[in-house]
ROFI-705456 format. One record per residue (C-alpha): residue number from 1; x negated, y negated, z negated. Coordinates in steps of 0.25 Angstrom, whole numbers, always signed. Example, Ala and Ser with C-alpha at 12.3 -4.5 7.8 and 13.67 -1.06 7.14 Angstrom:
<sites>
i|xx|yy|zz
1|-49|+18|-31
2|-55|+4|-29
</sites>
This chain:
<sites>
i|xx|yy|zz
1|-393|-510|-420
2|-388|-506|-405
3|-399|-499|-397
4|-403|-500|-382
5|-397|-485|-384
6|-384|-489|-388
7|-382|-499|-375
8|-385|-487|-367
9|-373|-479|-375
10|-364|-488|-371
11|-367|-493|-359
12|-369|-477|-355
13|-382|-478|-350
14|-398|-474|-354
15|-405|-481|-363
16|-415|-485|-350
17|-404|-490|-344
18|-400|-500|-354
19|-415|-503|-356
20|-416|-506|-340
21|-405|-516|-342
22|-411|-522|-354
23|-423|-526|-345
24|-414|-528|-333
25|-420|-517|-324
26|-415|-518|-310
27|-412|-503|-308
28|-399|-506|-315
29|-385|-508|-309
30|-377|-519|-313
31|-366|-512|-320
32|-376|-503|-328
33|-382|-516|-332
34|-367|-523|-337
35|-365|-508|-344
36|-377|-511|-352
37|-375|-524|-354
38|-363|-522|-359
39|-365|-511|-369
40|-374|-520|-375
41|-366|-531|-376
42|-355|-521|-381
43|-365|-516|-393
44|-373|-528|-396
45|-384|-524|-392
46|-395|-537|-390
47|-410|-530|-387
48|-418|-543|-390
49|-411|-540|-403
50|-415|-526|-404
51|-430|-529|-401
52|-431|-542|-411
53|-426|-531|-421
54|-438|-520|-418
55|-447|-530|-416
56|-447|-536|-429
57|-449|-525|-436
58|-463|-522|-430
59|-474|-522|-418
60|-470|-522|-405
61|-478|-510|-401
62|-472|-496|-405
63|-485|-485|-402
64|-483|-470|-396
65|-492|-459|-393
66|-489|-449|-384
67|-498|-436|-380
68|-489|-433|-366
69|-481|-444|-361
70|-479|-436|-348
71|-470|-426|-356
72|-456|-427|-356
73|-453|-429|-370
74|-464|-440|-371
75|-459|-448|-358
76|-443|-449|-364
77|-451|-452|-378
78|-458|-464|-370
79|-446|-468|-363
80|-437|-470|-376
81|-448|-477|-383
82|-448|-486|-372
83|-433|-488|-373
84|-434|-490|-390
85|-445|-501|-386
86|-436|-508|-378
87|-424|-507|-386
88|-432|-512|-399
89|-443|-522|-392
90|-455|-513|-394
91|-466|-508|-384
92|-470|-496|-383
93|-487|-493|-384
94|-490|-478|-379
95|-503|-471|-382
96|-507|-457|-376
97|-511|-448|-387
98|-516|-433|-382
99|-518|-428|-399
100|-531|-427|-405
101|-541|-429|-394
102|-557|-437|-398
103|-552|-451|-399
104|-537|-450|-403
105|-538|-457|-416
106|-547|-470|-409
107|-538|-471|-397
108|-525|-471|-404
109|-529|-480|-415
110|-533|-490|-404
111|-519|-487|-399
112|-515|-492|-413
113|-522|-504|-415
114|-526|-510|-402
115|-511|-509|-399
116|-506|-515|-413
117|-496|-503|-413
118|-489|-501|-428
119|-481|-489|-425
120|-482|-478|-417
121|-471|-467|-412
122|-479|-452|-414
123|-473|-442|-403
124|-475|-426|-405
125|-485|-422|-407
126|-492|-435|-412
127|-480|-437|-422
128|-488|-423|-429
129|-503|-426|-427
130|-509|-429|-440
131|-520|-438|-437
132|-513|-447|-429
133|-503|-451|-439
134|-514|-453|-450
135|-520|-463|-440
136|-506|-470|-439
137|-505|-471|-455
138|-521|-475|-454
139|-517|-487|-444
140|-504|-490|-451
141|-496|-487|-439
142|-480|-483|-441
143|-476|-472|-433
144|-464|-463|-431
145|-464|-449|-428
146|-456|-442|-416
147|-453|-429|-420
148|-465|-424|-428
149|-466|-410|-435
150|-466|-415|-448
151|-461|-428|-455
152|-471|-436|-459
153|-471|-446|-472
154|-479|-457|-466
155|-469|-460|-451
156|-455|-458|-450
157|-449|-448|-439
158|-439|-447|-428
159|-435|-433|-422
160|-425|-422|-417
161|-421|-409|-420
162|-426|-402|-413
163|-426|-389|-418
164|-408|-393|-418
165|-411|-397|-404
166|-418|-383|-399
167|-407|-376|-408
168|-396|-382|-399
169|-404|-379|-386
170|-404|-365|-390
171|-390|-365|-395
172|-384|-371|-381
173|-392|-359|-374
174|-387|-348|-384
175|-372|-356|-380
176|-376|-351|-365
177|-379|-338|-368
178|-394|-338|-370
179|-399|-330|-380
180|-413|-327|-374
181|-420|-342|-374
182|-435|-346|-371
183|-440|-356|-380
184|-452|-365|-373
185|-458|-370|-385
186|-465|-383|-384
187|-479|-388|-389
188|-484|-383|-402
189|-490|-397|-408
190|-474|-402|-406
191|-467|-400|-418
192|-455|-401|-408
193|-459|-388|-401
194|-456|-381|-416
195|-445|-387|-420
196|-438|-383|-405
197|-444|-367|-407
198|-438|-367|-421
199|-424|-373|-415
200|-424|-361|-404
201|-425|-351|-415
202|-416|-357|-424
203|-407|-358|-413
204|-407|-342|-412
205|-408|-341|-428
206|-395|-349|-430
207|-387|-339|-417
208|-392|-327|-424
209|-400|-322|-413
210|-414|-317|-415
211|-427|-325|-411
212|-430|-326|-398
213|-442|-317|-394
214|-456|-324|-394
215|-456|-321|-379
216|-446|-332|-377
217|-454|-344|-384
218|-465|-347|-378
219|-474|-361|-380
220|-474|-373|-371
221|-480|-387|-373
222|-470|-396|-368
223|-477|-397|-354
224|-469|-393|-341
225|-481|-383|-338
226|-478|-376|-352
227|-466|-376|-350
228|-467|-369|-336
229|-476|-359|-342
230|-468|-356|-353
231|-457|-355|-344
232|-464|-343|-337
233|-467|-335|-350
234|-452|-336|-355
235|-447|-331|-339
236|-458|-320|-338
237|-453|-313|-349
238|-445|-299|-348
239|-433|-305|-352
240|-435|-320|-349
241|-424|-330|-356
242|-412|-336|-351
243|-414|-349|-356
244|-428|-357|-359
245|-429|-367|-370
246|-440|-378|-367
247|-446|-385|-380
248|-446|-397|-369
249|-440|-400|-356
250|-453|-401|-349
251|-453|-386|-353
252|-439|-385|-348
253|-440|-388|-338
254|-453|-382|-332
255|-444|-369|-336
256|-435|-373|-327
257|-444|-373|-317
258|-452|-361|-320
259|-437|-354|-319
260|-432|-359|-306
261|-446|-355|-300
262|-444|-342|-304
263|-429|-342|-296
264|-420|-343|-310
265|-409|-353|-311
266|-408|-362|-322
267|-397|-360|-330
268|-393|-348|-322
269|-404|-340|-326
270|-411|-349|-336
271|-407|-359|-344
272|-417|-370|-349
273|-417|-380|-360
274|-428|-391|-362
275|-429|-403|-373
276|-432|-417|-374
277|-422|-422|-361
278|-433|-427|-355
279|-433|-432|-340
280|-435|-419|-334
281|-423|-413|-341
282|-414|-420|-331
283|-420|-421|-318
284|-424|-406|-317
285|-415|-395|-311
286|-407|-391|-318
287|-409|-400|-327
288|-411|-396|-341
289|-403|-394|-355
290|-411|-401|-364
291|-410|-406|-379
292|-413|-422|-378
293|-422|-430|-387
294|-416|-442|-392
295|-430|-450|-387
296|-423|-463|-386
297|-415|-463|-399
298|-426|-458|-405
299|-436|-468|-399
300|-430|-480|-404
301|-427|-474|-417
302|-443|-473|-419
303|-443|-490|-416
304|-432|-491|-427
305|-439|-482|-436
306|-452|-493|-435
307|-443|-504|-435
308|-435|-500|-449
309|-450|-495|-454
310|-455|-509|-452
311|-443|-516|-458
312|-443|-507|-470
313|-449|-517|-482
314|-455|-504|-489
315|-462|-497|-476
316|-452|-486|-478
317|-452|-477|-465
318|-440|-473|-460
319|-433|-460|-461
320|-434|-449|-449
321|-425|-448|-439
322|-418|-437|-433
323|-413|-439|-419
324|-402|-431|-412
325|-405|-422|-399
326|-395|-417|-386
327|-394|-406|-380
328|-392|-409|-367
329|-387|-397|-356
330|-390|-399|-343
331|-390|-389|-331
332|-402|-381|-336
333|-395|-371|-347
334|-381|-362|-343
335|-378|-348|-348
336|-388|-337|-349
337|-388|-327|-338
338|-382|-313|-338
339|-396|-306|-335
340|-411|-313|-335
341|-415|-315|-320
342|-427|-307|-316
343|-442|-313|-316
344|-445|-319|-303
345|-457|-309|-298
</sites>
């Protein structure tokens, strides 16, 4: 079955593009219009057909929680759920959920059953919090992991790697000539945060090199004030880094910042890499070398995963997934410098 995806390779285009087309949005040009109109004639691609297809095999409402929609992974998160619910003929219900504060469990079970919602999409950290996926078994609520720690037997899961994903960051900067790399680690309930400190090291590991010192990690929590705090640490050092891995591009790019306050250039004098290719990625300068996140292939994947789970006669779940990340290099990593600039005074 083509996907709202497809369309947009084929037409060479975003995905929001084609949707904006789909719903005859008047920002669009006439010949981007034809283009799209076109790859999906080309491809067969009928989207009533699509939604009849996802509808049929469960409720119209899909449930997610989310504990900071502001951040920059949760807002491309968002965005690619709304796309999935668009390209399937689902709608998306968002509840806040800010962990284990006096009333969680009544508020979100009101969330459940005075919204009719059947299946729910747990984000990190929710995809890890015990309680809160006993209370979905409780209510008989289908759910599917985003990238939790561990798998779990009762709800299928949909990740990356991201430990590979962290090993290339690394690899691309040992390619310019870094050896000497800050890590800004990201929160510690994430399992995210582990699986990219273990993929730094193993990046080192794999070349040879010995571990980086433990002056050179130094803990964030995925927050742009974090970031810029951890940026200060790893620049205050004796013998600061010449290239600064951020758990998060929020982090990047707070490091970025924190830098050019300090009079460096970036990549002249530092070199930074984020992850998630979140909005800020591209629209800050320099703009930033980041590993992307497949959100949108991943996104609809979790609508398929309750489609095939409700059309399976057994109430089999599904298998994990394993989606596939980028690197994406943009103007914020180049060769390490010669000598490490002095620390602004």
């Amino acid at each position: 079955m083509t996907t709202i995806h497809d369309v947009a390779k084929r037409a060479g285009v975003s995905a929001k593009t084609v949707s904006r087309v789909m719903n005859d949005h008047a920002s669009v040009t006439a010949k981007t219009r034809d283009k799209v109109r076109e790859a999906m004639a080309a491809i067969g691609y009928q989207p009533s057909a699509v939604a009849r297809h996802f509808r049929a095999q469960g409720a119209s409402a899909v449930g997610v929680l989310m504990g900071d929609p502001s951040g920059g992974y949760h807002t491309r998160t968002h965005h690619a759920l709304l796309l999935a619910c668009l390209e399937t003929g689902r709608h998306l219900t968002v509840e806040l959920f800010d962990g284990p504060v006096v009333g969680w469990h009544e508020r979100i079970r009101a969330f459940i059953e005075d919204g009719g919602i059947r299946e729910v999409i747990l984000l990190p950290p929710e995809c890890d919090f015990g309680p809160l996926k006993a209370l979905m078994r409780e209510l008989d609520v289908r759910c599917v992991l985003i990238s939790p720690t561990t798998p779990d037997p009762n709800f299928p899961a949909i990740a990356m790697d991201d430990r590979a994903a962290a090993r290339e960051v690394v690899e691309h900067l040992f390619s310019l000539g870094h050896t000497r790399i800050g890590h800004i680690a990201g929160h510690p309930d994430h399992a995210a945060s582990t699986h990219r400190r273990n993929g730094f090291f193993e990046a080192y590991a794999a070349a040879g090199l010995p571990r980086p010192a433990p002056e050179l990690i130094v803990g964030g929590e995925f927050t742009f004030k974090t970031g810029m705090d951890a940026a200060k640490l790893l620049l205050d050092i004796d013998e600061p880094p010449t290239a600064i891995f951020a758990a998060n591009d929020d982090m990047a790019a707070a490091t970025c910042m924190e830098a050019q306050r300090r009079g460096l250039r970036i990549p002249d004098d530092l070199s930074v890499v984020g992850f998630d290719d979140a909005p800020i990625a591209g629209v800050i300068w320099p703009t930033l070398t980041t590993i992307r996140q497949p959100f949108e292939p991943m996104a609809l994947r979790a609508l398929q995963t309750f489609a095939a789970w409700n059309s399976s006669d057994s109430g089999v779940r599904p298998s994990p997934f394993l989606a596939q990340h980028t690197l994406v290099v943009r103007e914020s990593t180049g060769p390490a410098r010669k000598r490490p600039p002095g620390k602004s005074s």
